[in-house]
PDB file of N, CA, C and O in Angstrom:
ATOM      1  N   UNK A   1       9.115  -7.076 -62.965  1.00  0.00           N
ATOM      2  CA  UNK A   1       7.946  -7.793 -63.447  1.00  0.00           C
ATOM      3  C   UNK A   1       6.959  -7.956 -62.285  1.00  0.00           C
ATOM      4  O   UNK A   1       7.270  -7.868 -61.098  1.00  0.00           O
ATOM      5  N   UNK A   2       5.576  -8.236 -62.827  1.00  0.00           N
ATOM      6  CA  UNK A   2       4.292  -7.609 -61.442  1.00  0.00           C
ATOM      7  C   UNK A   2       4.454  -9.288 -61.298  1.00  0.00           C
ATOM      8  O   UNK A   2       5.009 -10.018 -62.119  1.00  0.00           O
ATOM      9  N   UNK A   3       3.739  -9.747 -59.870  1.00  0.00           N
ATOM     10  CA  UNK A   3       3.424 -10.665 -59.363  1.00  0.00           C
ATOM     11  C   UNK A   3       1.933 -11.341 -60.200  1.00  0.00           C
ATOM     12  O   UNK A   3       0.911 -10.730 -60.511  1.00  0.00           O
ATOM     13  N   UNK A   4       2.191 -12.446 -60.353  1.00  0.00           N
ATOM     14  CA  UNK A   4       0.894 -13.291 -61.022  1.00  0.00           C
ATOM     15  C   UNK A   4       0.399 -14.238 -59.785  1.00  0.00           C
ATOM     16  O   UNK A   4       1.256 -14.595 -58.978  1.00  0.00           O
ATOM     17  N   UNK A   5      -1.030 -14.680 -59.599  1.00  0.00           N
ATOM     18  CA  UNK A   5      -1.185 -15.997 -58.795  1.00  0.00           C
ATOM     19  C   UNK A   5      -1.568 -16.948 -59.922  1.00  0.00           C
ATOM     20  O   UNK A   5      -2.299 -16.544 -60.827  1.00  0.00           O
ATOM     21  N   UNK A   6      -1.107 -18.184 -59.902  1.00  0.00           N
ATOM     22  CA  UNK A   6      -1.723 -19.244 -60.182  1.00  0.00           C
ATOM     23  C   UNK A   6      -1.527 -20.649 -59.652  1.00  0.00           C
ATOM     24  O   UNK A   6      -1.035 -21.018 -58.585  1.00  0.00           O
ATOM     25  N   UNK A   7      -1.833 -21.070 -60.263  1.00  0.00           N
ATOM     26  CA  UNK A   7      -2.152 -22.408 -59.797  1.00  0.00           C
ATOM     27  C   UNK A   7      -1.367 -23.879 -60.504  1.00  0.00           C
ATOM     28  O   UNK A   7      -2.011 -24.343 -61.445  1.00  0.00           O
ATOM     29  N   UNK A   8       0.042 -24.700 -60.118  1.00  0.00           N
ATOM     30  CA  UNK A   8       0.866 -25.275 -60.946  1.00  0.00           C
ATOM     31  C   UNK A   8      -0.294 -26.946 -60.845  1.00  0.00           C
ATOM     32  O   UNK A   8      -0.716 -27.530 -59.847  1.00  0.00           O
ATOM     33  N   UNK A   9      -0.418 -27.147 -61.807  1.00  0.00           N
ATOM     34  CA  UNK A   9      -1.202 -28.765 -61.423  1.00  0.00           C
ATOM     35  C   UNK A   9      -0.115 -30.035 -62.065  1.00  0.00           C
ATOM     36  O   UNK A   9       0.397 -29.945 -63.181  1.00  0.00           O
ATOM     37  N   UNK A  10       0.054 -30.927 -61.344  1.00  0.00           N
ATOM     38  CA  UNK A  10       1.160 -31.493 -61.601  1.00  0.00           C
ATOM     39  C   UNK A  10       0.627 -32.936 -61.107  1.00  0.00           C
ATOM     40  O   UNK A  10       0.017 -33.068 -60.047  1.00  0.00           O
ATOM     41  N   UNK A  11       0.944 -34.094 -62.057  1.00  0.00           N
ATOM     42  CA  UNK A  11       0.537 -35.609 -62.638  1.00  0.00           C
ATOM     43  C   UNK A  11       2.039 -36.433 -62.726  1.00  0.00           C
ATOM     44  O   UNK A  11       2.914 -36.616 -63.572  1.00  0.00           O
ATOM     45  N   UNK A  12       1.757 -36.825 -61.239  1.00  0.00           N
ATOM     46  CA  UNK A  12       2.849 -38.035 -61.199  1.00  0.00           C
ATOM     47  C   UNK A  12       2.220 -39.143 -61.334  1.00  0.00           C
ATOM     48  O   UNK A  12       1.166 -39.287 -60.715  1.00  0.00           O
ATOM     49  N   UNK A  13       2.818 -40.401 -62.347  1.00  0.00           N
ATOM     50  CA  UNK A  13       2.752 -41.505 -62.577  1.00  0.00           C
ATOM     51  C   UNK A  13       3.329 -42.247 -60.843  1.00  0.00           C
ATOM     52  O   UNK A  13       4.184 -41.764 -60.101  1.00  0.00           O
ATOM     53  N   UNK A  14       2.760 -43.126 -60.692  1.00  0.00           N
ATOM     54  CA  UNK A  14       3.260 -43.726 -59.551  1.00  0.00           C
ATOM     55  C   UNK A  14       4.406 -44.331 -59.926  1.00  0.00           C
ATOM     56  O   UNK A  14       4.360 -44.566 -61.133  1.00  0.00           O
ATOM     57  N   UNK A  15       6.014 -44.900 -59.133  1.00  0.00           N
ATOM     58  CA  UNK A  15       7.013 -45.251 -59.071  1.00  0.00           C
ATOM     59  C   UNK A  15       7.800 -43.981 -59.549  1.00  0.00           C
ATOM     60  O   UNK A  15       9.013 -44.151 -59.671  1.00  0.00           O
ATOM     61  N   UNK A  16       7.497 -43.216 -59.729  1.00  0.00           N
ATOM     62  CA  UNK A  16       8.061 -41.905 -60.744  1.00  0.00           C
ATOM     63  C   UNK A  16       9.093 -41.422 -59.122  1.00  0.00           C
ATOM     64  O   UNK A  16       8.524 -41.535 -58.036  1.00  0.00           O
ATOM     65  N   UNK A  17      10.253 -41.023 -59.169  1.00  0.00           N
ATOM     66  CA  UNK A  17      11.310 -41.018 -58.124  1.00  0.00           C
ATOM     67  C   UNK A  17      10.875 -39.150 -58.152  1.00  0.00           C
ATOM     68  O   UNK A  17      11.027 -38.360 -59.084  1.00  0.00           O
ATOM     69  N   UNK A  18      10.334 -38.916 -56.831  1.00  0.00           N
ATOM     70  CA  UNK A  18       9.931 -37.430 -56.788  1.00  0.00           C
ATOM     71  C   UNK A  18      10.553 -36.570 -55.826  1.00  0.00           C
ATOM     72  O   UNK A  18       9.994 -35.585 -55.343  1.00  0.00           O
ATOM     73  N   UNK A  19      12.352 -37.154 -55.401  1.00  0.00           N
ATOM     74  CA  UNK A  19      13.260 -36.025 -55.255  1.00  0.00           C
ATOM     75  C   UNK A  19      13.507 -34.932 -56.317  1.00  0.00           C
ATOM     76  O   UNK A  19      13.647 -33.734 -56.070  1.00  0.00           O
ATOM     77  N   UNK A  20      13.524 -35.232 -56.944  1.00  0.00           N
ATOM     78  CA  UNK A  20      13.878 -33.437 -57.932  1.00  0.00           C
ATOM     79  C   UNK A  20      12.293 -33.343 -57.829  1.00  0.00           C
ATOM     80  O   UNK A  20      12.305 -33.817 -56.693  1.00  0.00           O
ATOM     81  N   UNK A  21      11.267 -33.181 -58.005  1.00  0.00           N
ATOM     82  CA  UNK A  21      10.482 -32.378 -57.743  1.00  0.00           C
ATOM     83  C   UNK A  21      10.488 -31.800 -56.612  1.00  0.00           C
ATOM     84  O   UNK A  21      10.483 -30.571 -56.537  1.00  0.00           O
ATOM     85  N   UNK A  22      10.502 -32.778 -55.282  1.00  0.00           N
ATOM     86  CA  UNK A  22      10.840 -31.711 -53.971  1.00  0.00           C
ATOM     87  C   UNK A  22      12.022 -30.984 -54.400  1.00  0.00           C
ATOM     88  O   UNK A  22      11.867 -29.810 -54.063  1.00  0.00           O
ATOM     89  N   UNK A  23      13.038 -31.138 -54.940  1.00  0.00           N
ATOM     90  CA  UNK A  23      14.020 -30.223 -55.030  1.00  0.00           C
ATOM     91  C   UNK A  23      13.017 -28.737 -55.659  1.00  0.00           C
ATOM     92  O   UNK A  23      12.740 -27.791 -54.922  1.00  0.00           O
ATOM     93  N   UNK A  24      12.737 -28.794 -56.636  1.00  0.00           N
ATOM     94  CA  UNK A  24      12.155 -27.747 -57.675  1.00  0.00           C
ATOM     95  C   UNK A  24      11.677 -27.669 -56.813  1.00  0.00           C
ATOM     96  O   UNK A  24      12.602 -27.962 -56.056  1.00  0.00           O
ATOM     97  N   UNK A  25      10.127 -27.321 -55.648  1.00  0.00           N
ATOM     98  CA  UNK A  25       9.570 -26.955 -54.980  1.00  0.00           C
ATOM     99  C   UNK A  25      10.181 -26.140 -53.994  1.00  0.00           C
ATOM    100  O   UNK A  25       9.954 -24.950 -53.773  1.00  0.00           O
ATOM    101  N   UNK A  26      11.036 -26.950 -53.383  1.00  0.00           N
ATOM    102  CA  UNK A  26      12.223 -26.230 -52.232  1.00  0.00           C
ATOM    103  C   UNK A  26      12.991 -24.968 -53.226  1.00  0.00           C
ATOM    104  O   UNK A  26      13.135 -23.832 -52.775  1.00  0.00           O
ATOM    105  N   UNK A  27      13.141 -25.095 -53.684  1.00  0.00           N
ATOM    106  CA  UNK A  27      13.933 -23.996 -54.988  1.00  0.00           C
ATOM    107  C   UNK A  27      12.880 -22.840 -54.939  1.00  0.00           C
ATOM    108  O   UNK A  27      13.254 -21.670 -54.858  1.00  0.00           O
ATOM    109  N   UNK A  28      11.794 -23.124 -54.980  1.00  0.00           N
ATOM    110  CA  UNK A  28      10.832 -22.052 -55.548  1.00  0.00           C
ATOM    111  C   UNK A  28       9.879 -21.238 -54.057  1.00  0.00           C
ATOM    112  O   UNK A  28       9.077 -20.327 -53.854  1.00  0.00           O
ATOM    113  N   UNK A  29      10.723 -22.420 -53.224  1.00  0.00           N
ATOM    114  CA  UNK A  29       9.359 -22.480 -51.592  1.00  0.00           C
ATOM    115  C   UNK A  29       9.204 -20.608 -51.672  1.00  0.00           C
ATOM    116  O   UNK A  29       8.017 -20.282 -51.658  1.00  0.00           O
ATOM    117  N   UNK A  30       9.773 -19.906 -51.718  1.00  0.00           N
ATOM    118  CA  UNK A  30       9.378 -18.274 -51.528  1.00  0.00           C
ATOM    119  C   UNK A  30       8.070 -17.574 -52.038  1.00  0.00           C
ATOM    120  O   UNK A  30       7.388 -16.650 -51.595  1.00  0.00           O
ATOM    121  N   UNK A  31       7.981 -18.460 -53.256  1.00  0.00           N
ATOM    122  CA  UNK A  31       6.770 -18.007 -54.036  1.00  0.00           C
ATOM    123  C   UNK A  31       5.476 -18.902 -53.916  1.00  0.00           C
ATOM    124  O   UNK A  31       4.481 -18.629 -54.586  1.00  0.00           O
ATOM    125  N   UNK A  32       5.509 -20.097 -52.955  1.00  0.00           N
ATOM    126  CA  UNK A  32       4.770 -21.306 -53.190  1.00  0.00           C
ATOM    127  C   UNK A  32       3.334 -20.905 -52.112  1.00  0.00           C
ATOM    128  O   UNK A  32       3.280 -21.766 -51.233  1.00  0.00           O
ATOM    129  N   UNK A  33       2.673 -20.297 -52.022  1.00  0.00           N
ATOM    130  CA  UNK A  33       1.400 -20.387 -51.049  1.00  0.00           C
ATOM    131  C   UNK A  33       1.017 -21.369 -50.740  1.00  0.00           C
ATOM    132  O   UNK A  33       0.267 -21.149 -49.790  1.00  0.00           O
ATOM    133  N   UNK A  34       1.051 -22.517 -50.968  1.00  0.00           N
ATOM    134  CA  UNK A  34       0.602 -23.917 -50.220  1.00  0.00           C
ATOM    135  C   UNK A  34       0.358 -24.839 -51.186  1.00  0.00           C
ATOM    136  O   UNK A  34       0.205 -24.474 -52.352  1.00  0.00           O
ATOM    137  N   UNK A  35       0.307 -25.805 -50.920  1.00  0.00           N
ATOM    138  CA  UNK A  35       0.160 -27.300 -52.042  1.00  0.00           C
ATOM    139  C   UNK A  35      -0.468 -28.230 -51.198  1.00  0.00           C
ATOM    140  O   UNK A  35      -0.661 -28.383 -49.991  1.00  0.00           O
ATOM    141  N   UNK A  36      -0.725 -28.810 -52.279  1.00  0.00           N
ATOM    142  CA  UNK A  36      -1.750 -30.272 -51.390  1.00  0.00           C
ATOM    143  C   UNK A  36      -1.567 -31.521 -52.587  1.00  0.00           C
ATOM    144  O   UNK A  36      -1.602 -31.282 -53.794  1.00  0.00           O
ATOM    145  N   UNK A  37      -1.422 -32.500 -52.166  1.00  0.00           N
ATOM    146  CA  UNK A  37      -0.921 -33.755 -52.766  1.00  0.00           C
ATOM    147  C   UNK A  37      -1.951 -34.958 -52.521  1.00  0.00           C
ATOM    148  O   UNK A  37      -2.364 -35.280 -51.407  1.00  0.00           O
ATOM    149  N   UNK A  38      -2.252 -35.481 -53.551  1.00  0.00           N
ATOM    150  CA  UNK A  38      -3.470 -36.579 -53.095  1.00  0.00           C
ATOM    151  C   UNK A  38      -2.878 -37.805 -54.226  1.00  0.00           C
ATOM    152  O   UNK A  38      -2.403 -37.656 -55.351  1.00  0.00           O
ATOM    153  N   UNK A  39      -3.037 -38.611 -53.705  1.00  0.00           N
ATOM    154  CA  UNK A  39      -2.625 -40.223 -54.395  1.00  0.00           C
ATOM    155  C   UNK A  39      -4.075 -40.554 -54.637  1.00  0.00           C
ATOM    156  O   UNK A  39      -5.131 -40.667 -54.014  1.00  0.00           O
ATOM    157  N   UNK A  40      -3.664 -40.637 -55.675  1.00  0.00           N
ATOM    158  CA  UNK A  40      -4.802 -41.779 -56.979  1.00  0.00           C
ATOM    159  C   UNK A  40      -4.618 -42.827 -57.308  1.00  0.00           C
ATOM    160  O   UNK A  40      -4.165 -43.048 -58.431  1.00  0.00           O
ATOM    161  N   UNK A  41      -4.987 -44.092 -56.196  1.00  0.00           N
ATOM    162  CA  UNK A  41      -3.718 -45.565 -56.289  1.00  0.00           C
ATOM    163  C   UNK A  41      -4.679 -46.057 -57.513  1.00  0.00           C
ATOM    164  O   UNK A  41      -4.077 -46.773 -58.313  1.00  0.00           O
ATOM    165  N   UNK A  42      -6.031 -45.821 -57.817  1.00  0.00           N
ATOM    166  CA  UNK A  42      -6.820 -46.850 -58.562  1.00  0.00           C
ATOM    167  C   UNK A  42      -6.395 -46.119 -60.013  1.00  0.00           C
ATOM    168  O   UNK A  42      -6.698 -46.720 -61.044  1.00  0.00           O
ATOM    169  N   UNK A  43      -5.939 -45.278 -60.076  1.00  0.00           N
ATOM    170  CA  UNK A  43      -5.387 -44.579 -61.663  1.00  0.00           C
ATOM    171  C   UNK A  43      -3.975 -44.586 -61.727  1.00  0.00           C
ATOM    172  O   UNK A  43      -3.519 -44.029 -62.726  1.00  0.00           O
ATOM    173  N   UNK A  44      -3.191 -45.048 -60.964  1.00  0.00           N
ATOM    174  CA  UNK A  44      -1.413 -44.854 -60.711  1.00  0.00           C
ATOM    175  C   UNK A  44      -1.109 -43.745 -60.633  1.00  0.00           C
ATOM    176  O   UNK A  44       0.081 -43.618 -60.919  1.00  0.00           O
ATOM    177  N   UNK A  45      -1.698 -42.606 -60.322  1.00  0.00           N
ATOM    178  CA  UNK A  45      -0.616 -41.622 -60.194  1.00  0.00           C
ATOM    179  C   UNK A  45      -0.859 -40.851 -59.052  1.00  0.00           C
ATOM    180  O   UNK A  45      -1.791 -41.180 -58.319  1.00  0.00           O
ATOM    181  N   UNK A  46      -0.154 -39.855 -58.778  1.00  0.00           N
ATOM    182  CA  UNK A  46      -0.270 -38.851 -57.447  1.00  0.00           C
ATOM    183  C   UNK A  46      -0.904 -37.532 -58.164  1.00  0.00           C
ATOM    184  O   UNK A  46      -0.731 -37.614 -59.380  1.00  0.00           O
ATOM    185  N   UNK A  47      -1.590 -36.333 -57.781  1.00  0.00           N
ATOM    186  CA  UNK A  47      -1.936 -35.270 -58.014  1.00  0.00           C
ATOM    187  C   UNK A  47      -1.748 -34.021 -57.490  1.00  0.00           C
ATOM    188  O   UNK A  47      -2.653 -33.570 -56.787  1.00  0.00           O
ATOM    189  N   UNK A  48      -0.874 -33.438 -57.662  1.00  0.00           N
ATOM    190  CA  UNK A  48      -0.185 -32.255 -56.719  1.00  0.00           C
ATOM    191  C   UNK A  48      -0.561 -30.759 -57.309  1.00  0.00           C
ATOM    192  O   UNK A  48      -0.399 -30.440 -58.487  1.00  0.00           O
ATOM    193  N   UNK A  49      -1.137 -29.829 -56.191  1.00  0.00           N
ATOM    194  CA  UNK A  49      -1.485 -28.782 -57.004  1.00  0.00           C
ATOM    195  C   UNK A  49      -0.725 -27.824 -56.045  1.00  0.00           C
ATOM    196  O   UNK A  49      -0.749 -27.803 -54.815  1.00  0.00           O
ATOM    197  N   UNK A  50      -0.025 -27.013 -56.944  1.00  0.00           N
ATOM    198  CA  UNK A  50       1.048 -26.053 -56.147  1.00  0.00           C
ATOM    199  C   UNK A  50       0.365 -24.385 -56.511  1.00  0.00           C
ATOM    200  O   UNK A  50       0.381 -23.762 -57.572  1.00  0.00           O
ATOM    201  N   UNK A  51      -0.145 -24.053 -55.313  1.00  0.00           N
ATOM    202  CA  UNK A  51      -0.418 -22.396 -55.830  1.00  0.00           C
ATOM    203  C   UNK A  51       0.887 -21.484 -55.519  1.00  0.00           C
ATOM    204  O   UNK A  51       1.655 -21.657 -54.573  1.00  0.00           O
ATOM    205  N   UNK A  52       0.959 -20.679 -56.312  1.00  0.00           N
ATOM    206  CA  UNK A  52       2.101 -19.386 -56.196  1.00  0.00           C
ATOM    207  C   UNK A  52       1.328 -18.287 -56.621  1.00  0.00           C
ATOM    208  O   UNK A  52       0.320 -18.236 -57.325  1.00  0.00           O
ATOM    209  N   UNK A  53       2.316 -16.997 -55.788  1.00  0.00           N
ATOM    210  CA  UNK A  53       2.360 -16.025 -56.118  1.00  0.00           C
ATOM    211  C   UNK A  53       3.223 -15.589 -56.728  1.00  0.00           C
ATOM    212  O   UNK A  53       4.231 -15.526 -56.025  1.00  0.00           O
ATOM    213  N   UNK A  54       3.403 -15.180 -57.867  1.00  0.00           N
ATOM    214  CA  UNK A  54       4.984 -15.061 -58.433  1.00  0.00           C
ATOM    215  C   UNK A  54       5.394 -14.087 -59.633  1.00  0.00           C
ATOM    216  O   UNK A  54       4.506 -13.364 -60.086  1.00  0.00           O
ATOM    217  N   UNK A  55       6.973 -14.002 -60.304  1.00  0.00           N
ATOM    218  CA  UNK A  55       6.839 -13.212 -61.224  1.00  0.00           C
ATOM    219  C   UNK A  55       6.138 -14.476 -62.274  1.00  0.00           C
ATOM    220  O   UNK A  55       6.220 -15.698 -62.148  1.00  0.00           O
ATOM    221  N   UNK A  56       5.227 -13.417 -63.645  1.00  0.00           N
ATOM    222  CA  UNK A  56       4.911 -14.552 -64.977  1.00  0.00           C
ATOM    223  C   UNK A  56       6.457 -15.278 -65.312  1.00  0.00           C
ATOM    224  O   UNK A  56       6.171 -16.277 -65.974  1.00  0.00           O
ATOM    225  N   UNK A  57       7.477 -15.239 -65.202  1.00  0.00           N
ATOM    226  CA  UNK A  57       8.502 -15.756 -65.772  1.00  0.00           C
ATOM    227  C   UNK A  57       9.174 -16.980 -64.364  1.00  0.00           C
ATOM    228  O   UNK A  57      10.071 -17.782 -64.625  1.00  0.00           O
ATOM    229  N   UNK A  58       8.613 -16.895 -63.128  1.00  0.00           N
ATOM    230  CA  UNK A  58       9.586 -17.895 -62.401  1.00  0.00           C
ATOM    231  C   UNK A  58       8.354 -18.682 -62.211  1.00  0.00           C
ATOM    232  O   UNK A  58       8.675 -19.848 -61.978  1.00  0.00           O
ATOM    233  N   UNK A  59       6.739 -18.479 -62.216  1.00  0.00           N
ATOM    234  CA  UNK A  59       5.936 -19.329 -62.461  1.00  0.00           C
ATOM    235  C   UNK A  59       6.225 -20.254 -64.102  1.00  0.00           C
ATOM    236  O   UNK A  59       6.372 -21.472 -63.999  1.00  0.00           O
ATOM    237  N   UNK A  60       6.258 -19.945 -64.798  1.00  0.00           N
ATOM    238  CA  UNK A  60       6.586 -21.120 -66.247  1.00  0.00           C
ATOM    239  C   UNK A  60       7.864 -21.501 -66.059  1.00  0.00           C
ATOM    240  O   UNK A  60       7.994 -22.589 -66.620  1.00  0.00           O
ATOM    241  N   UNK A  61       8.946 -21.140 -65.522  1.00  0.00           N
ATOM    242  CA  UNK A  61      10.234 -22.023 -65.913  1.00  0.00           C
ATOM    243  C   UNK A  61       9.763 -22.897 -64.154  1.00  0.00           C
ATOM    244  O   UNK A  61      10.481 -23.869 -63.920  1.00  0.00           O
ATOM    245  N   UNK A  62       9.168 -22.726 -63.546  1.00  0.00           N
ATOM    246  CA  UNK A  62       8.588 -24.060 -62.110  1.00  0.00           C
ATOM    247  C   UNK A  62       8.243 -24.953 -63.208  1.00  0.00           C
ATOM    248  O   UNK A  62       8.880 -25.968 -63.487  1.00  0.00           O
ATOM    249  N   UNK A  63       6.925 -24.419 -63.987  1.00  0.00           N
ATOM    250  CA  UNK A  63       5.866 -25.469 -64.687  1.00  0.00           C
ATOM    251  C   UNK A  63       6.743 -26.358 -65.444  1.00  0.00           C
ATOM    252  O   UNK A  63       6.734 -27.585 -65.546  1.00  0.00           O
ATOM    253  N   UNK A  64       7.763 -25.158 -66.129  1.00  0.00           N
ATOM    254  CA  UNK A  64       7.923 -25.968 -67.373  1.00  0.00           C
ATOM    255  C   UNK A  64       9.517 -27.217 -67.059  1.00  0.00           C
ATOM    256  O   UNK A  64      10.062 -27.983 -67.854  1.00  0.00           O
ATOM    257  N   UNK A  65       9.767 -26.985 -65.865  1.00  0.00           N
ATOM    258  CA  UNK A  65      11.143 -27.634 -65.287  1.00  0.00           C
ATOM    259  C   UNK A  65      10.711 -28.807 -64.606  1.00  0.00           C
ATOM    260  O   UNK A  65      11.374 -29.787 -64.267  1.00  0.00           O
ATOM    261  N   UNK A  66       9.053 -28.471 -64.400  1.00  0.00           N
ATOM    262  CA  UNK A  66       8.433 -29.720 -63.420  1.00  0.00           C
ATOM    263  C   UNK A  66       8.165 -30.549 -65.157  1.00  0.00           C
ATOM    264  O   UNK A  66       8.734 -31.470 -65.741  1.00  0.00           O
ATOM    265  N   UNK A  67       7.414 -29.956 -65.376  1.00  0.00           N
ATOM    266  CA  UNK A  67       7.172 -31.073 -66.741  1.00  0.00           C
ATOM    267  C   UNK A  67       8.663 -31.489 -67.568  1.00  0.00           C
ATOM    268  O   UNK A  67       8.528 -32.390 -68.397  1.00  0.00           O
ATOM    269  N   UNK A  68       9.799 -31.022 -67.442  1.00  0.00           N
ATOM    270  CA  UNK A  68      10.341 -32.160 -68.781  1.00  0.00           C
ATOM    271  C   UNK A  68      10.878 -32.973 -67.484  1.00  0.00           C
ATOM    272  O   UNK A  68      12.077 -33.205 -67.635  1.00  0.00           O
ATOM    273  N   UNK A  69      10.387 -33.471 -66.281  1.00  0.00           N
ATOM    274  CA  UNK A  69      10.763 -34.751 -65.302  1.00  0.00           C
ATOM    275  C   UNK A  69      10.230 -35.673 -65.762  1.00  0.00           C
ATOM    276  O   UNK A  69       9.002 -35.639 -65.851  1.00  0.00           O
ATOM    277  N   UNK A  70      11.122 -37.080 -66.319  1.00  0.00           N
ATOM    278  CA  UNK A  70      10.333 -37.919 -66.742  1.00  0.00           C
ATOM    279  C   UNK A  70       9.088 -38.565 -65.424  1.00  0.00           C
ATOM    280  O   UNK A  70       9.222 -38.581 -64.201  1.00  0.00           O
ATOM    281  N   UNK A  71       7.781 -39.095 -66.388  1.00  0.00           N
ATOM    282  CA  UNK A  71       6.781 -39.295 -65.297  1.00  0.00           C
ATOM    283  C   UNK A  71       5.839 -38.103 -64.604  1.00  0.00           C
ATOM    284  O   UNK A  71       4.931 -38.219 -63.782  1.00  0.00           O
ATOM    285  N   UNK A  72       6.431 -36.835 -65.283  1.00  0.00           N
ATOM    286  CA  UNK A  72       5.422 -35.658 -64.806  1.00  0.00           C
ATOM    287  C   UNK A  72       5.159 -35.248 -65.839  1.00  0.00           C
ATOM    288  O   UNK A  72       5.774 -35.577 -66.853  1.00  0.00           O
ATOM    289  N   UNK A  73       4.085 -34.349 -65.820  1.00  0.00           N
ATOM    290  CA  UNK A  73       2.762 -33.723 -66.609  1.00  0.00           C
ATOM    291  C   UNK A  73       2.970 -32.254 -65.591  1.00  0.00           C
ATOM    292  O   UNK A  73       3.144 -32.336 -64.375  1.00  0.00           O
ATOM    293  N   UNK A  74       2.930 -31.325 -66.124  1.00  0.00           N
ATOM    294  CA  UNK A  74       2.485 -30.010 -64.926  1.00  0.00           C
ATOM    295  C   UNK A  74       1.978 -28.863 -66.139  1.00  0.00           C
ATOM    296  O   UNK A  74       2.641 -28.568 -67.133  1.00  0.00           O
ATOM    297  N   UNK A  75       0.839 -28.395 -65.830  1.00  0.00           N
ATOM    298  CA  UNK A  75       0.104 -27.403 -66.575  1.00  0.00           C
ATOM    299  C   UNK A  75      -0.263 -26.051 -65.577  1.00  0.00           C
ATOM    300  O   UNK A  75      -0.471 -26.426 -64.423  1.00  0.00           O
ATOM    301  N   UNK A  76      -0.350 -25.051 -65.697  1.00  0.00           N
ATOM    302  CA  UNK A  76      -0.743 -23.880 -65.049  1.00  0.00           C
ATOM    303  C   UNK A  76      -1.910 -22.695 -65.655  1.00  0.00           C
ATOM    304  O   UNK A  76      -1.969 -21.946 -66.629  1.00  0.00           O
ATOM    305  N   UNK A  77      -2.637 -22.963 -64.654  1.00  0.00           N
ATOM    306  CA  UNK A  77      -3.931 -21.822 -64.416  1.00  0.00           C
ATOM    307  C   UNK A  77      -3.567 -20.734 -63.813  1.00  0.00           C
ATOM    308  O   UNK A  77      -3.379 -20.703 -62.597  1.00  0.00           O
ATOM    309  N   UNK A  78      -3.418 -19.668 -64.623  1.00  0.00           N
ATOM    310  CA  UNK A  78      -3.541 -18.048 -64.015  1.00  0.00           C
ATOM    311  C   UNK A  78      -4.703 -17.682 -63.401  1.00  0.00           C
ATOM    312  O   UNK A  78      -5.798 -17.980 -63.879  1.00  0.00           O
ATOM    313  N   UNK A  79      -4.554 -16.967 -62.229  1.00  0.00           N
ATOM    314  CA  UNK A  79      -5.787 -16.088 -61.834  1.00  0.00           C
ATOM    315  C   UNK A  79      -6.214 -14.651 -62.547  1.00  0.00           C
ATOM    316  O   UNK A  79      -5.535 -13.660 -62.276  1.00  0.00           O
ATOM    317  N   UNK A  80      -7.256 -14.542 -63.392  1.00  0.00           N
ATOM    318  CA  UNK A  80      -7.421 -13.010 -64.167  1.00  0.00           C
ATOM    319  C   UNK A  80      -6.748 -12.340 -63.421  1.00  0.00           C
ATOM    320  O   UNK A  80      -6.712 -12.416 -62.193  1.00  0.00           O
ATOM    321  N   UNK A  81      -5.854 -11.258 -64.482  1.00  0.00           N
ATOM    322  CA  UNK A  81      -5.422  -9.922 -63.310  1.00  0.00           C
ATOM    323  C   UNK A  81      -6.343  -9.053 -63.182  1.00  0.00           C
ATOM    324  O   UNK A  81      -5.833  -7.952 -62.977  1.00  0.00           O
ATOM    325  N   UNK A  82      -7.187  -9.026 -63.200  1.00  0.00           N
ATOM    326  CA  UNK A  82      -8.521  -7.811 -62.967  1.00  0.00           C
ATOM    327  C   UNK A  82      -8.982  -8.157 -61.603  1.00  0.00           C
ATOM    328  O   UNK A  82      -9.180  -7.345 -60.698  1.00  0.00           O
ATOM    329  N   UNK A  83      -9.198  -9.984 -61.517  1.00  0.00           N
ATOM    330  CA  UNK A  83      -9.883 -10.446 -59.827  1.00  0.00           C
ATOM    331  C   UNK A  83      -8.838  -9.608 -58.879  1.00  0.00           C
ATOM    332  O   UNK A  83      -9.244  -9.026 -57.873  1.00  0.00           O
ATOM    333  N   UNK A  84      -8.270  -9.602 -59.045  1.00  0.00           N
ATOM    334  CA  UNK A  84      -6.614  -9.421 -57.738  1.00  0.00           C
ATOM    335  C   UNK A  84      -6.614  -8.011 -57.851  1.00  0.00           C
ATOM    336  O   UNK A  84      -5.794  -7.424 -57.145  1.00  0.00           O
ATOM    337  N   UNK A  85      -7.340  -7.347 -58.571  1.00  0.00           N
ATOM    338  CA  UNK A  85      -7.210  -5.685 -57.719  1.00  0.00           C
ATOM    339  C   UNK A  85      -8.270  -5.034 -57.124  1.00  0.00           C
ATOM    340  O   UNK A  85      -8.418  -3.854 -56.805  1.00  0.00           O
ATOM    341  N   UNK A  86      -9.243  -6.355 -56.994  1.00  0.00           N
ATOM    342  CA  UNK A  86     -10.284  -5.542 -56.053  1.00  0.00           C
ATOM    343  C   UNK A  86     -10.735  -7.234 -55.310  1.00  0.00           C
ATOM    344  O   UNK A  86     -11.497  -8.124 -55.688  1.00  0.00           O
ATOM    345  N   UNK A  87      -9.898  -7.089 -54.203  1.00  0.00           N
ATOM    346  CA  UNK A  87     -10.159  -8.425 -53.142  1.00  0.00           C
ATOM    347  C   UNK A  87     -11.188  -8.518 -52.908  1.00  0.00           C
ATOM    348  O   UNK A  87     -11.907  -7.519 -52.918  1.00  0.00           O
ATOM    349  N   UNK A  88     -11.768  -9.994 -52.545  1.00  0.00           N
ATOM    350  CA  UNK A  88     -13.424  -9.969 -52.180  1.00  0.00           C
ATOM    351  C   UNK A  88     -13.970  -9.613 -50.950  1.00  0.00           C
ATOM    352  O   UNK A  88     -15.106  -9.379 -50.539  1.00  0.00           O
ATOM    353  N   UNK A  89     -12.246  -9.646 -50.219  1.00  0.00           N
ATOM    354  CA  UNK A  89     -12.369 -10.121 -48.253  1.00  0.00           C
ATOM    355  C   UNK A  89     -11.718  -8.756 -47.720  1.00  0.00           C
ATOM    356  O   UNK A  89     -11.575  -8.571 -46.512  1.00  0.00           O
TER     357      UNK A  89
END
């Protein structure tokens, strides 16, 4: 299966216990291009956006293993496969 990039966006409720998500992350770190995490104290929750490069099938079972954690939300944005065969740089 070809490599996809996208983008995992993921909605922690605050108090939400976010060892198994580092677990799932550490699980997946091979495919993970970088993440960035920002706390939203005036809305309760944290906002974590995880980009990968990956197969279409180990990107949705991340998404979909991060979402049934109680207290998470995680949705994913593909990058068109047409952008990714002619780089801009």
């Amino acid at each position: 299966m070809e490599n996809r990039v996208a983008v995992v966006s993921v909605i922690v409720r605050q108090g939400t216990d976010v060892t198994a998500i580092n677990e799932l992350l550490h699980q997946y770190a091979q495919y993970i291009i970088g993440r960035m995490g920002v706390p939203y104290h005036q809305r309760g929750v944290n906002i974590i956006c995880v980009a990968v490069d990956a197969p279409g099938d180990m990107i949705s079972a991340l998404s979909g293993k991060l979402g049934r954690l109680s207290g998470v939300t995680a949705k994913t944005v593909y990058a068109p496969e047409d952008s990714l065969e002619h780089p801009m740089f």
